[in-house]
Each structure stands twice: as structure tokens, then as C-alpha cells.
C-alpha positions in Angstrom: 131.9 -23.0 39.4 132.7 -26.7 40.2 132.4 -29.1 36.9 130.4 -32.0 36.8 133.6 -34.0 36.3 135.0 -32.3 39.5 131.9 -33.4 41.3 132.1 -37.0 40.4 135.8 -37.5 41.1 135.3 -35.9 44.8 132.6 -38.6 44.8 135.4 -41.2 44.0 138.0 -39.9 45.8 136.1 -39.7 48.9 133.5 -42.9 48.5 135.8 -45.3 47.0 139.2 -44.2 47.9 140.6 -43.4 44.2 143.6 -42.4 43.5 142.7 -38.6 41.7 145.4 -38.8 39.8 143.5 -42.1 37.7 140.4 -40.3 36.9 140.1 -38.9 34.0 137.2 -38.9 31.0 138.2 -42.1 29.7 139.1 -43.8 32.7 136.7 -47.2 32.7 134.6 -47.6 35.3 135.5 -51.7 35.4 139.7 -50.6 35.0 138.8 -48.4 38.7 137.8 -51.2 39.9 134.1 -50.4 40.3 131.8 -53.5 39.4 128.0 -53.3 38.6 127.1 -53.3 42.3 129.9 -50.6 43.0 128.1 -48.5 39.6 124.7 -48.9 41.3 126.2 -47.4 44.2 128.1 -44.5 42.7 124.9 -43.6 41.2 122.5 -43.3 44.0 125.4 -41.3 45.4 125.3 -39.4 42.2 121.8 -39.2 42.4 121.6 -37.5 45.8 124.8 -34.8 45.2 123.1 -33.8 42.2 119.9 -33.6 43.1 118.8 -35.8 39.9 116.3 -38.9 39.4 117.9 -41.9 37.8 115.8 -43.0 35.2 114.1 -46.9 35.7 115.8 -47.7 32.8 119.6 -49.5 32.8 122.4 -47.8 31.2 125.5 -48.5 30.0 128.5 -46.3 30.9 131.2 -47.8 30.6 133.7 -44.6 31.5 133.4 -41.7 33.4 133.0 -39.5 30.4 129.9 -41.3 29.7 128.7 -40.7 33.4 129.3 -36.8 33.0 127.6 -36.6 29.5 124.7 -38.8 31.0 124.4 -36.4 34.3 124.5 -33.3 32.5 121.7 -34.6 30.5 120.0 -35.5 33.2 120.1 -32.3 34.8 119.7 -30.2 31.8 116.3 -32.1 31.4 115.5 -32.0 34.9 116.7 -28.4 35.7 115.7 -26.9 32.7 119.2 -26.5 31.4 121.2 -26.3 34.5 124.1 -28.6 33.5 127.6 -27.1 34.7 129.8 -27.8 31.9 130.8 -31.0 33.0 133.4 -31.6 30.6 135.0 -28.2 29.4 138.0 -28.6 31.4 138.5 -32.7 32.5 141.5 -34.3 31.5 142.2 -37.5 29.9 144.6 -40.4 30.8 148.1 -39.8 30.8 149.8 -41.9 28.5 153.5 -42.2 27.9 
């Protein structure tokens, strides 16, 4: 079973030409280079692979931890529980 997290990096890695290798849970959204407009965007993509409804409301996620945690809530509400353990197995940054 694919992870949420594995999801929204083949997103990235495919939409916006990441480097795989720089996503991971805390990896910021702003540090990948992805401005509000780019966010906006990545959702509606998100929005559409997932088969989720954004909510009107803005949100702040500021990493791409925060973006798994908010689709799996998402789809657990929308799916009746469906999430797919978005974060079990993601890694973190690498740091020296």
C-alpha cells in the first residue's frame, strides 16, 4: 500500500521537478521553493489524486508533514476513515 507521504512526493517529483532525495516530513514547503501560488497548486493537485474536497477555509502548512497530517484528516473525514498511514514510514531530513 502506497503512503500518503509517498503519494505527495510523486506529486513533487513529477509536478515540480524535486529533487526526492529533499523531501522529507520536515522539509518546508517555502525551503522547496514552493510559494503560496505554487501551495495553491500542489493542492488542487492534491485534491484531485486523492479524491478529497479542500475545505473553503485557508490553512497553514508550513511542511510537508503538516500536508500529510492535514490529507489524512481529510480523508479519514471524508472516507470514513480511509486514511493510508501517511506517515508510518516517511523519513526526515538528513542532517550531518
Amino acid at each position: 500500500m502506497t503512503t500518503t507521504f509517498e503519494q505527495l512526493r510523486a506529486i513533487l517529483v513529477r509536478d515540480y521537478k524535486l529533487d526526492p532525495e529533499l523531501l522529507a516530513l520536515d522539509a518546508s514547503l517555502e525551503g522547496l521553493g514552493l510559494d503560496s501560488l505554487g501551495v495553491a497548486e500542489l493542492l488542487f493537485n492534491v485534491e484531485d489524486e486523492f479524491k478529497i474536497t479542500l475545505p473553503p477555509d485557508s490553512v497553514q502548512l508550513p511542511t510537508l508533514g503538516d500536508v500529510v497530517l492535514f490529507i489524512d484528516a481529510l480523508i479519514a473525514a471524508q472516507h470514513g476513515g480511509e486514511a493510508q498511514v501517511g506517515v508510518a514510514e516517511a523519513p526526515t531530513s538528513r542532517r550531518p
